[in-house]
N, C-alpha and C positions, 0 to 999 in steps of 0.2 A: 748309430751309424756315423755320427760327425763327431765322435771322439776320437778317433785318431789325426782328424785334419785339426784338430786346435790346440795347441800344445798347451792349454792353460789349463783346460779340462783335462789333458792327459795327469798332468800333476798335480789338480785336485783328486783325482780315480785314484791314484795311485793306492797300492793294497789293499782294493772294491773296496774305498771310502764314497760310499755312494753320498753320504752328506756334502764332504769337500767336494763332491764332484756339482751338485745342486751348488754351494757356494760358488765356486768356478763361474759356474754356467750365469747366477744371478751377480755377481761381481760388476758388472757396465753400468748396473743401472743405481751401485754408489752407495748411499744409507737405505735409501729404498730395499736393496737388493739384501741387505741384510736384517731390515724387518721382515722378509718375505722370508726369509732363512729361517728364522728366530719362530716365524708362524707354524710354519713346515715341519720344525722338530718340535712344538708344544702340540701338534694335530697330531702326529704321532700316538704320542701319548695317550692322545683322548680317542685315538681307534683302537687301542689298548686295553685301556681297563676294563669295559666291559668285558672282554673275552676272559682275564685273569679272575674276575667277579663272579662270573659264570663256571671259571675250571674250579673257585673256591666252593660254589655250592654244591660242584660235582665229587668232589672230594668227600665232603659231609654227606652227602648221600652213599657212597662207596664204602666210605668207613665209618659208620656212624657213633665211633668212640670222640671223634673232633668234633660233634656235635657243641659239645663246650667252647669249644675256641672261635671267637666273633669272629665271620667271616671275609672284615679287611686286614686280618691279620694274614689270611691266606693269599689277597694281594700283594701286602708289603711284600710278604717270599719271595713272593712269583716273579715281583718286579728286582729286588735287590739278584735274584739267580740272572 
């Protein structure tokens, strides 16, 4: 709701960069604000792979010819797509 009143935040949003926008927003508080950044896209990450790990087992259960293919490989895809 107070994106449009802070023009700083408006220009991190800019084309629903929700990241720049979270940078925007933590930018006051200097290096800090940028560790907090840096936490924020590696948490990311890690509420992630489980779910790709999971769609890798469902796959192998689906098509059981990938049976052969160790199933962080069906991560890496998941994640490079």
């Amino acid at each position: 709701m107070a994106l449009p009143s802070v023009p700083d935040w408006q220009q991190g949003y800019a084309g629903d960069n929700v990241g720049g926008l979270l940078a925007a927003m933590l930018q006051p508080l200097g290096k800090f604000g940028k560790f907090l950044t840096v936490l924020l896209s590696l948490s990311l990450a890690a509420n992630i792979a489980p779910t790709f790990y999971s769609m890798s087992l469902n796959m192998q259960i689906f098509l059981p010819f990938l049976v052969v293919v160790p199933r962080y490989v069906f991560s890496i895809v998941a994640t490079a797509m």
